[in-house]
C-alpha positions as CSV (number, residue, x, y, z in Angstrom):
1,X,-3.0,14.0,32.0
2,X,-3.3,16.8,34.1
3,X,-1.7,20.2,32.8
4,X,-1.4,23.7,33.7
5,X,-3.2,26.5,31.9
6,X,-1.8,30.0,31.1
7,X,-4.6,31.9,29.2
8,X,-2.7,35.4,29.5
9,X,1.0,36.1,28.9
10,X,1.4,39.0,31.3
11,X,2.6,39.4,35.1
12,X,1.5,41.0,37.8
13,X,3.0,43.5,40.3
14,X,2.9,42.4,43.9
15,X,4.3,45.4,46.2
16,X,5.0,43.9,50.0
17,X,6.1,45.5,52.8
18,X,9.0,44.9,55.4
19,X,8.8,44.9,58.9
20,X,11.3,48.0,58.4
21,X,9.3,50.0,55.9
22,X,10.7,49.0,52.7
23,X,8.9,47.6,50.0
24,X,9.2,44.3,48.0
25,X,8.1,44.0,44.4
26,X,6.9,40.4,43.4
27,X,5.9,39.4,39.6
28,X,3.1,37.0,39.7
29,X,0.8,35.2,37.0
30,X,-2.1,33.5,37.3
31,X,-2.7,29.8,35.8
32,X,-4.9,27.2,35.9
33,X,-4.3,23.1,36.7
34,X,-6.6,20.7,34.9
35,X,-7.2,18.2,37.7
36,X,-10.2,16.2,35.5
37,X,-12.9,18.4,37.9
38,X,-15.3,20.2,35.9
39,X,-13.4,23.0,35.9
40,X,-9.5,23.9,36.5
41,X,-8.3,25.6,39.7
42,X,-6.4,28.5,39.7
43,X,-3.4,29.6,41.5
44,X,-0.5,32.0,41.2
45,X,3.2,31.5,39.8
46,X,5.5,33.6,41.8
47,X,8.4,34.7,39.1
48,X,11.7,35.0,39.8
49,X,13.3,38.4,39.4
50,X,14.5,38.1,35.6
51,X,11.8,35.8,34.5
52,X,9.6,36.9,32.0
53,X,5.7,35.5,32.5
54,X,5.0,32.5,30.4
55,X,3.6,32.7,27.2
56,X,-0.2,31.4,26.9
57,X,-0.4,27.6,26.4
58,X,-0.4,24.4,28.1
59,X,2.1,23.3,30.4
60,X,3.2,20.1,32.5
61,X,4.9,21.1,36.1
62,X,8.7,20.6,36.1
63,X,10.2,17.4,38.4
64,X,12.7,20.6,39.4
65,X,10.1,22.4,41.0
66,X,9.3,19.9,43.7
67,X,11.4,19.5,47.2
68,X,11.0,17.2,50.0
69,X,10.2,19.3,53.1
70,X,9.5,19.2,56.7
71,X,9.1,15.2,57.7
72,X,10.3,14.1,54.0
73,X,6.5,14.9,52.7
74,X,6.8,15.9,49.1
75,X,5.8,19.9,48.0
76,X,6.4,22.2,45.4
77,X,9.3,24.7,45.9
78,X,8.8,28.4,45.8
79,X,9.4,28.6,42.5
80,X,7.6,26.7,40.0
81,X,9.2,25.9,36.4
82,X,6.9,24.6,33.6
83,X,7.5,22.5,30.7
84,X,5.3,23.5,27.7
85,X,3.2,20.7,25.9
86,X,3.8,21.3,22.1
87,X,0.8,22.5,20.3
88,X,0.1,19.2,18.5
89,X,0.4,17.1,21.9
90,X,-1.8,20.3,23.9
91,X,-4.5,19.8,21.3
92,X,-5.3,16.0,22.7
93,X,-5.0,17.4,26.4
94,X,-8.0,18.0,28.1
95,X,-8.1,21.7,29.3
């Protein structure tokens, strides 16, 4: 099964500026996916205004989070939302 991977609980600041000189602040947080490779690969979570960063654990990727885009090929939205794998069900995960 593959999973995602949150080691750390905290977001990071992502200032961006506009083409008129304003800024943009993005919260992001790293993660990892288990794709059965020797070792996970990383990417960022882009967090929505309000949302608070995802506690540590193991997570599965949310049917929500996917849209059908240009030419009806399948890709993850923007935002991502993760379902977390209880403890006792994480354990047996690889990851």
């Amino acid at each position: 099964m593959n999973c995602i991977i949150i080691k750390s609980g905290t977001a990071t600041p992502r200032a961006v500026k506009r083409k008129d000189g304003t800024q943009v602040i993005f919260k992001e947080q790293r993660a990892a996916i288990e794709t059965g490779e020797d070792f996970p690969k990383p990417f960022t979570i882009n967090l929505g205004d309000d949302q608070p960063p995802y506690p540590p654990g193991k997570y599965l990727l949310d049917v929500s989070s996917l849209e059908v885009g240009d030419f009806e090929s399948l890709k993850v939205g923007r935002r991502i939302h993760l379902i977390p794998i209880p403890a006792t069900t994480a354990s047996a995960v690889k990851g």
